[in-house]
C-alpha positions in Angstrom: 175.7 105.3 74.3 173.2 104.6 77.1 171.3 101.3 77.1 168.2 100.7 79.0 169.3 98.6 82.1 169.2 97.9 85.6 172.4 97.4 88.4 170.2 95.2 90.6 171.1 91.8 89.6 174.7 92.9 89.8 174.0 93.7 93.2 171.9 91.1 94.4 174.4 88.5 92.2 177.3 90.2 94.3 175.8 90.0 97.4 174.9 86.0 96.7 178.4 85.1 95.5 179.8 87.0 98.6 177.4 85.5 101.0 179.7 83.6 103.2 181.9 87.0 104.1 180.2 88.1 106.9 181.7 91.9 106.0 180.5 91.7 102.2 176.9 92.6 104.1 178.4 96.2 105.6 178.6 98.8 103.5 179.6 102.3 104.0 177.4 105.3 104.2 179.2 108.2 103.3 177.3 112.4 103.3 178.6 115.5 101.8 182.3 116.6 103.9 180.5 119.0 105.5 178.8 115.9 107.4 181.5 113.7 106.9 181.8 112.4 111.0 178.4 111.2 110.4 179.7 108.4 108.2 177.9 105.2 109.1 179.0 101.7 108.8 175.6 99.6 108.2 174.6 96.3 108.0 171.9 95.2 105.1 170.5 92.3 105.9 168.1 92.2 102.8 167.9 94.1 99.5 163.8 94.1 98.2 164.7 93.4 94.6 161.1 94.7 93.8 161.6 98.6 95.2 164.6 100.7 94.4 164.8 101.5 98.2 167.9 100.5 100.1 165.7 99.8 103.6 165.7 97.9 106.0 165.5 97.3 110.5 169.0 97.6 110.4 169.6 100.8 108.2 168.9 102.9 111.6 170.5 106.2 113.3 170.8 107.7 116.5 168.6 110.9 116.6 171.6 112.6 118.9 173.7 112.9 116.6 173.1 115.9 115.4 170.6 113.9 112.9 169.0 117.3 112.0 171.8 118.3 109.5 171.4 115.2 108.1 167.2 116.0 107.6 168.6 119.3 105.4 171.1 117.3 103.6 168.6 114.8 101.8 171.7 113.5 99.6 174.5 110.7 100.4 176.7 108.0 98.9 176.9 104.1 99.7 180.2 102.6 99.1 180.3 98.7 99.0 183.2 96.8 97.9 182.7 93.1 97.5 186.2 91.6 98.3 185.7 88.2 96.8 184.2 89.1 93.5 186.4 92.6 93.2 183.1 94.4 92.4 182.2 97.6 93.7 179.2 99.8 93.8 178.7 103.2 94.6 175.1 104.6 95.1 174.4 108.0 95.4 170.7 108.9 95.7 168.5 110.9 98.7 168.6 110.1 102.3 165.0 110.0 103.6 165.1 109.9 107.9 162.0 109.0 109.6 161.9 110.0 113.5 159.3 110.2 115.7 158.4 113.6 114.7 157.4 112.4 111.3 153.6 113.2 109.9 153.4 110.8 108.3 151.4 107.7 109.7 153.1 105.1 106.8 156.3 106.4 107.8 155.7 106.2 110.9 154.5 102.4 110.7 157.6 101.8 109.2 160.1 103.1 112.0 157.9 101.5 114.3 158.3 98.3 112.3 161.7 98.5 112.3 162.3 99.1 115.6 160.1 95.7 116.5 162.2 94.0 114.4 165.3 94.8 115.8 166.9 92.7 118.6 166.6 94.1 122.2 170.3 94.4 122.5 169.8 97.4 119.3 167.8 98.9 120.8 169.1 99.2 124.6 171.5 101.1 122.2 169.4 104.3 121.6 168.5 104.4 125.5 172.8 104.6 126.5 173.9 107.6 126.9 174.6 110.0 124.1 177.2 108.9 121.3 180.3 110.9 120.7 179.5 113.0 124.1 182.3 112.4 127.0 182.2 109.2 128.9 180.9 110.3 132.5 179.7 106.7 133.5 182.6 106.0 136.0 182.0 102.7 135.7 178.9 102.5 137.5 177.9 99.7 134.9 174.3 100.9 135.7 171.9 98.8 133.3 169.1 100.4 131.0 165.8 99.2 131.0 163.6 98.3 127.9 160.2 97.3 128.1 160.1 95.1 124.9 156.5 95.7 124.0 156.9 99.4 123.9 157.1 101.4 120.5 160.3 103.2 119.4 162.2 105.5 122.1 162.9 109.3 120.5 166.6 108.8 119.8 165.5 105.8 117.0 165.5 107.1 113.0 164.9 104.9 110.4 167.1 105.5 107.1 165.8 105.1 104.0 168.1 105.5 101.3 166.7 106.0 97.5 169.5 106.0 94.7 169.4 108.0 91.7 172.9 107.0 90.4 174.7 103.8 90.7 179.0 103.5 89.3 179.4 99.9 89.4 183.2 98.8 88.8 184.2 95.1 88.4 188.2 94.7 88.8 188.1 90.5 87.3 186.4 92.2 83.7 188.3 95.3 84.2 184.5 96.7 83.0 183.1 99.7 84.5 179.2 100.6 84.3 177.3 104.1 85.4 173.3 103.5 86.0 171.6 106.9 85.9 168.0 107.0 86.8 165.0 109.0 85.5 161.3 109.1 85.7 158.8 107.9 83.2 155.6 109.6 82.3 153.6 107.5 84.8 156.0 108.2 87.7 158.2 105.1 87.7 161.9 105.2 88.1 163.8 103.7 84.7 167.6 103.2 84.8 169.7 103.9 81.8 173.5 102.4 81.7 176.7 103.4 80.0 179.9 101.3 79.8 182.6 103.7 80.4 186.6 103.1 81.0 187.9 101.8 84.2 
């Protein structure tokens, strides 16, 4: 029988008692197989307990990457196992990518945001040269330069990541939860829960 609850707190509880493992704050962005090398490993630095929305500076992509697939693809799943609680959650929901070609001027605001709040060393990232394309360098060690007052270069996407399902599995309780969203008559997101086995 489905209840009337939320996996937040389990995730923001997790992420506390996990704190001091630097890896419990990487998760693992996983997309349909037909995407599957564009798996991501991704740092969350923050979790707004106030908005559904997994978003944040570092929750970024590299537009070269064929990122256009991902654009028609909308859906994904986070996998984040918490190694010192045994909990983990997986969070399937919509992938929403915001790249310079965007039209629209919030979205926008928030890529550029992000990018400003990420350290120059990121974002030297999205000026190297291509990812998974042959290494032609030679070692020339040639530096790129940033001006670190200009907005976001075309190769920087902003992620944002809205779930619609959540399987939370705790291995200590041997309990295992599913969180199923839907929408209420005034628009705003509800989450129903249902114990299920292990």
């Amino acid at each position: 029988m489905a209840t009337a609850a939320s996996w937040k707190p389990l995730l923001l509880r997790a992420l506390d008692s996990n704190a001091h493992l630097k890896h419990s704050a990487f998760f693992q962005l996983v997309l349909p197989p037909s995407l599957a090398c564009f798996s991501y490993l991704i740092l969350i630095e923050n979790y707004v307990a106030g908005d559904d929305r997994l978003q944040r500076k570092t929750f970024q992509s590299d537009g070269r990457i064929q990122i256009e697939e991902i654009k028609h693809c909308h859906f994904g799943e986070i996998c984040w196992y918490f190694t010192e609680s045994w909990e983990q959650f997986r969070i399937n929901g919509k992938i929403d990518i915001i790249d310079g070609a965007n039209s629209d001027a919030c979205k926008l605001q928030q890529r550029e945001k992000a990018w400003f709040a990420s350290s120059l060393k990121s974002r030297l990232q999205y000026l190297a040269p291509a990812p998974r394309l042959p290494d032609i360098s030679n070692g020339s060690g040639e530096e790129n330069q940033l001006d670190p007052s200009e907005g976001p270069v075309e190769a920087f996407c902003l992620l944002l990541f809205d779930p619609e399902q959540v399987d939370y599995l705790n291995l200590k309780s041997n309990e295992r939860f599913i969180f199923t969203s839907r929408s209420s008559e005034q628009g705003f997101k509800l989450w129903m829960s249902e114990k299920v086995n292990p």
